[in-house]
N, C-alpha and C positions, 0 to 999 in steps of 0.2 A: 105106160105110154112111152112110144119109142120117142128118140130125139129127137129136134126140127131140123128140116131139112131144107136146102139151098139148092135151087135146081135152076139150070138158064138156059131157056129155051127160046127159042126163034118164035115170031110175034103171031106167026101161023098156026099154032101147032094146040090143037086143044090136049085139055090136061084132065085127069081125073084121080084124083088121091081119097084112098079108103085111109080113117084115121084108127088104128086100134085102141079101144078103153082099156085103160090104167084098172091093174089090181088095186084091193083096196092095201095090200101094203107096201104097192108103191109111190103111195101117193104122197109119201113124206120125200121122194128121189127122183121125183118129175122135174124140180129146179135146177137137177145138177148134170143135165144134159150136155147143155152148153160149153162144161169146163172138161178138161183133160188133166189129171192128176200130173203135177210137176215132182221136181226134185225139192225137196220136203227143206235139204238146207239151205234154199234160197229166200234171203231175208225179203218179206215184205216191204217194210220200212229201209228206203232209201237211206244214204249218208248226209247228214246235214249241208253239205258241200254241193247237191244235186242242183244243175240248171235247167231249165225251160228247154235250153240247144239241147241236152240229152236224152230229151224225146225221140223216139225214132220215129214217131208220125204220128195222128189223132188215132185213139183206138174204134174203130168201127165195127157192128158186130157183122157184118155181110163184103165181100169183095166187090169190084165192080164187075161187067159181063164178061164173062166164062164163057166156053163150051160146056157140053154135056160130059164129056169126057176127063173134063179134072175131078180134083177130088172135091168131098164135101165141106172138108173139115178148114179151118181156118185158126192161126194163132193169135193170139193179142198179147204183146208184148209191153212191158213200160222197162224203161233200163235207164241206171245213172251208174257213177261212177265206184259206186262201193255197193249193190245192190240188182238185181236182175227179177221181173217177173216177168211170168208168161204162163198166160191161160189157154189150153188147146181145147179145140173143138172135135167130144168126138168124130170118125169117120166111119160111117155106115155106107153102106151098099143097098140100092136100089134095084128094084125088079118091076118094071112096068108093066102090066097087064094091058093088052089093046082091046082086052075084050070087056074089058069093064067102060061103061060111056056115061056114067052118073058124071055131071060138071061138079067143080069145088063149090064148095056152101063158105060164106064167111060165117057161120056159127059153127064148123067144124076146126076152123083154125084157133090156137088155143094162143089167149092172152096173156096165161099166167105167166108161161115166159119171158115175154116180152117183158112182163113188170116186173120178175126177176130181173131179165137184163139191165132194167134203167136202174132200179134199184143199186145193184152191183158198180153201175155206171157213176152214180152219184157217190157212191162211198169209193171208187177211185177218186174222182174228183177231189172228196174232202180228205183223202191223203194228202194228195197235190196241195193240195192249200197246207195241211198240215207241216207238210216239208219247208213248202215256203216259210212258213212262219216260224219253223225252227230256225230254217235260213237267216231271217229276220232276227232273230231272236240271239243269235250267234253275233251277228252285224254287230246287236245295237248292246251285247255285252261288250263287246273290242271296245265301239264308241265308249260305255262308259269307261270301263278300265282308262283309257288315256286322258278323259276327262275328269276322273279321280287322280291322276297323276298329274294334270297341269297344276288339278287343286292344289296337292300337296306341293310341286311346286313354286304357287303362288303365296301360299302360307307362308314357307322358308324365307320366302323372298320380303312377304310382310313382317316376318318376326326381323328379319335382318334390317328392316326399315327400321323399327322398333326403335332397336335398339343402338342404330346409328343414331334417329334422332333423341333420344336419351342423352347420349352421350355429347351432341351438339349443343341438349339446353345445358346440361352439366357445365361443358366450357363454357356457353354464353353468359350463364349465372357468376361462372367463376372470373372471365373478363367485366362482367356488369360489377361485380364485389371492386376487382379493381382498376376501374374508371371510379367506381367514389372514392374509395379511397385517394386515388391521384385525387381528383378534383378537391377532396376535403385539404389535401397535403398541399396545392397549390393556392388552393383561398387560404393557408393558416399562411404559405410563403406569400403573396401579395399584401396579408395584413402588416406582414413582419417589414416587408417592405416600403409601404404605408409610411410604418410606424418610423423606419429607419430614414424617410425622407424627410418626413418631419419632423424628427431630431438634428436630421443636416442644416435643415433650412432653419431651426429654432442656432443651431449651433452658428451658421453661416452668420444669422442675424448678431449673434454674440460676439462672435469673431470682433465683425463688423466695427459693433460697439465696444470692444475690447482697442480696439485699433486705434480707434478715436482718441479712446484715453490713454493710449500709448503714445500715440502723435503729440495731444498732448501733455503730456509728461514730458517728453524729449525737448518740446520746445522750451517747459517749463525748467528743466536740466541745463537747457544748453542756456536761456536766458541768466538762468542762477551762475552757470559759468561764467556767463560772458562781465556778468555786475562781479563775479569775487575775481576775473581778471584784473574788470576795472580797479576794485577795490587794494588787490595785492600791487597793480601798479602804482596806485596813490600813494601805498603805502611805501613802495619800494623810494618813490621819488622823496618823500617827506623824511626818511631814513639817509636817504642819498645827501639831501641838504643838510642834514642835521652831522651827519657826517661832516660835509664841508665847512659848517659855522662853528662846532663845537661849541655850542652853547645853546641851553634847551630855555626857551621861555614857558611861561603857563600857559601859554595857546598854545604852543608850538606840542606840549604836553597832551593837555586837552585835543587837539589835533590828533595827536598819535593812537591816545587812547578811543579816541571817536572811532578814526579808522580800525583801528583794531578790533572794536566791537562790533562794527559794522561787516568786518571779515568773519570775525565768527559766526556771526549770524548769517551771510552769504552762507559759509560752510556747511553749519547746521541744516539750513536751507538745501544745499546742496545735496546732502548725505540721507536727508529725507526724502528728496525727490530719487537719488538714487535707489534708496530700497526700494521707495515706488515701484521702480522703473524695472528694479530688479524684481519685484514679486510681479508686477504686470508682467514681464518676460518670460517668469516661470508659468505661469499662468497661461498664458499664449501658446507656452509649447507643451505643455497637457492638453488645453483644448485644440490643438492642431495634431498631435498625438492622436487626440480623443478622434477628432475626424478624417482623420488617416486611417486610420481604424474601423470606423461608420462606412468611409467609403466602400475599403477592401470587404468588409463586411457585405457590403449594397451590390457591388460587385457579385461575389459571388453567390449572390442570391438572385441577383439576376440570372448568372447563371443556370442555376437549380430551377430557376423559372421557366427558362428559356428550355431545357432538357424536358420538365414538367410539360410545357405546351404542344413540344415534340410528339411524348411516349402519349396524350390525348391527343392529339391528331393521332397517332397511331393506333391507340386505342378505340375510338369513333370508328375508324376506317376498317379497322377488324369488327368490332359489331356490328357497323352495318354488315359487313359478308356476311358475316354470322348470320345476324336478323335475316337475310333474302337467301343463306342456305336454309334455314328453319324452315324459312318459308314452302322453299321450293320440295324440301323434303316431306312438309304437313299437308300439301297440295299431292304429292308422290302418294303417300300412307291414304289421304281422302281414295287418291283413284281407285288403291290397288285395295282399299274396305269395297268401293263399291262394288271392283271386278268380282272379288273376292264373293261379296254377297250375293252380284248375279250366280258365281257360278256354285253358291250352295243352292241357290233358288237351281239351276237348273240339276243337281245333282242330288235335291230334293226329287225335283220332277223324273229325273230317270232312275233311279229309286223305285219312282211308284209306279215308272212303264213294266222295272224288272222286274219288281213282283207280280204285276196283272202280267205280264209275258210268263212270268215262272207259274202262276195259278193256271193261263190259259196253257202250257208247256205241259205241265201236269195232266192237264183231263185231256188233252190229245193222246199223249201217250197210253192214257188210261184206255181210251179207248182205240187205240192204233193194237193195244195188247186184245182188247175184245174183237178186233178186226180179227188179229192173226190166229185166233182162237175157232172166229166163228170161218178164217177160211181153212185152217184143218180139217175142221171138219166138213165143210164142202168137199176138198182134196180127201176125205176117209169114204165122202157118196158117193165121187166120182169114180172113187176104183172100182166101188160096190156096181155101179151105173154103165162102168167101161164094161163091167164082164157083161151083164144085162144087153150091154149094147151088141157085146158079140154076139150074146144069141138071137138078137133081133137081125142080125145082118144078113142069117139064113132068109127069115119072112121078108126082108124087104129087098133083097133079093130076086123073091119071087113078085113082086108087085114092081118090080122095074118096068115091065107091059104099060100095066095101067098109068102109072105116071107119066108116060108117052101123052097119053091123051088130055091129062088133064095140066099142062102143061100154061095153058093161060091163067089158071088159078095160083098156078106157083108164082107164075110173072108177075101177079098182082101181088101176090106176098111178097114178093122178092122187093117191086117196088113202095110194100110198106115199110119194108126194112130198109130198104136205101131211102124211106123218108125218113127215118128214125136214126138211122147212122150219123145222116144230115142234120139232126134236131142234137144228135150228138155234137156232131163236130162243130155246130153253134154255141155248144156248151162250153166247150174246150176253148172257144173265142172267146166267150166272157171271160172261162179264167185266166186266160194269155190275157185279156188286158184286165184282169186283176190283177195280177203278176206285174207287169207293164207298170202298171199305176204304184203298186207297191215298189217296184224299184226304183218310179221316180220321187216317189217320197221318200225314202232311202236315201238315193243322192242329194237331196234337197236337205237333209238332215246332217249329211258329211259335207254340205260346200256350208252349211251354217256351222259347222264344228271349225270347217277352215278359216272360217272367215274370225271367227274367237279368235281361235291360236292368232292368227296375222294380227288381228289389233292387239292382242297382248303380248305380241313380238316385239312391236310399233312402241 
């Protein structure tokens, strides 16, 4: 069976085409009409990098209206940037007979190629998608890669939390150790102070009563004076007269002696109240000693108190900081667990995109390799079919006549084929806006990537 042919003729013009029957071992090389043997090292498979823009146009198997006079044949191209196809159509030569007038049959027009064609059509398509997907697939390895690296640096950042707040409860514990300590060292100084007040105030009390019986003693001192004054004067005057009479009677005797005992006893008197006065004096200045001592003592225990009260205020006031940096850092560590846990939950989840991407990545390829296998050998028919073709170019040649006439049957092929290119180029809309749709999921997946990083900037 020779190749199909593409003829455009003006709406007047009737058409008549004789179809020749296919040998029976051509019958496995009837499909590969259509194609024109390319350069063998042009890769099927695109570069992962390929866009939608580097389409050069829908591929359509028929052009729009011609003359008679161009050729038959037509290219179908797909090109990206690391990658180039192109399937030609052979080109035969026509010979119309005017003397043949049988009109075209649509049961002489043959369908297998046509569903060759879509066939062929459809597994272009599922490249396209194929490439997409690697496309994708490329994308949303980057995506993770940086999303495993925020991880990492969000871990660094939690372990460094860690170990700051570690290091915070360490000091808090070790300032909490000494706030008791002060507070124990302060309650044993206000006992001691207590204790020391109330020894002053026992002592004061003594004093007191010491004083009392030093007043009187002094008094008692000074009255014992004042009687052995009287007494030495009496005695002086009674010595003075006896002097003057020179002559002692028995009163006068008795007199002297009276007084005399009576001086001694003053003295006696006197000399006891003096030691009194003297051991009360010692006495007074021990216990004033003694609280002179208590004071200085009380003193500088107030002091140590007053220091003590200080380094606790000061100490309160560092643990509270303390307590509301803990705080602030156990509130930090909560966040950066939860970010942290979203973002295994999400690095879970792209994890398991990248292996169903890596499983679905696999069987494309698999079969992107059965693609480029099974279009070999299409390209091994088509040379087989190009020579075939040539010598069909002689006989159809001679039927350029007849095709003259039947010229409205081709029209009507011609218009099933510009309904089918149509039905193509509707396909190629669906996958533009599958594409379409896949990229705006894509972008919706990177402004949710951006929007992460920015609150974990934040």
């Amino acid at each position: 069976m020779s190749s199909p042919i593409h003829v455009h003729v003006q709406d007047n013009t009737p058409l008549h085409v004789h179809v020749k029957k296919p040998k029976k071992g051509e019958l496995s090389k009837q499909s590969s009409l259509h194609f024109k043997g390319g350069n063998d090292r042009h890769s099927v498979r695109p570069g992962p990098r390929a866009r939608r823009k580097d389409l050069n146009g829908p591929w359509v198997p028929a052009p729009g209206k011609t003359s008679t006079r161009d050729k038959i044949s037509k290219n179908f191209k797909w090109e990206s940037d690391g990658s180039r196809l192109e399937v030609n159509q052979p080109q035969t030569n026509l010979r119309i007979h005017p003397s043949d007038s049988n009109p075209l049959r649509t049961s002489d027009l043959s369908t297998e190629e046509d569903n060759r064609l879509r066939q062929h059509l459809s597994e272009y398509e599922k490249k396209i998608e194929n490439l997409m997907a690697e496309v994708g697939t490329l994308k949303n390895e980057a995506e993770l890669i940086k999303v495993e690296q925020e991880l990492e640096v969000k871990e660094g950042q939690l372990d460094a939390s860690h170990a700051a707040l570690e290091l915070k409860k360490k000091e808090l514990d070790f300032m909490a150790k000494e706030y008791k300590e002060t507070e124990k060292e302060n309650l044993r100084l206000r006992k001691s102070v207590d204790k020391l007040n109330s020894s002053l105030h026992q002592s004061d009390d003594l004093v007191i009563t010491k004083q009392d019986q030093l007043l009187r003693k002094l008094v008692e001192v000074e009255v014992n004076g004042v009687e052995a004054a009287k007494q030495v004067a009496a005695l002086r005057d009674v010595i003075n007269r006896l002097k003057y009479e020179k002559r002692l009677s028995h009163s006068d005797v008795s007199l002297v002696a009276k007084h005399r005992e009576l001086l001694l006893q003053k003295f006696e008197e006197f000399e006891s109240t003096n030691r009194d006065t003297r051991r009360l004096l010692q006495t007074e200045h021990k216990t004033l000693s003694d609280v002179q001592r208590l004071e200085e003592q009380r003193d500088i225990l107030m002091r140590k108190m007053a220091d003590t009260d200080s380094e606790i205020l000061r100490l309160r006031s560092e643990v509270t900081q303390k307590r509301s940096e803990v705080e602030q850092l156990e509130s930090q560590i909560s966040e950066e667990k939860n970010h942290a846990h979203t973002l295994n939950e999400l690095n879970k989840s792209v994890d398991a995109t990248r292996a169903h991407l890596q499983r679905e990545l696999r069987a494309r390829e698999m079969e992107n390799n059965r693609l480029h296998v099974q279009l070999k050998n299409i390209e091994r028919d088509t040379d087989a079919v190009r020579r075939e073709a040539e010598e069909a170019t002689a006989s159809a040649r001679l039927e350029r006549e007849t095709m003259a006439r039947e010229k409205d049957g081709l029209k009507k092929a011609t218009r099933a084929q510009r309904g089918r290119a149509e039905k193509a180029e509707e396909s190629l809309r669906v996958i533009e806006s599958r594409l379409d749709d896949r990229e705006r999921k894509l972008d919706e997946a990177r402004s949710q990537a951006d929007a992460w990083r920015d609150r974990y900037q934040r």
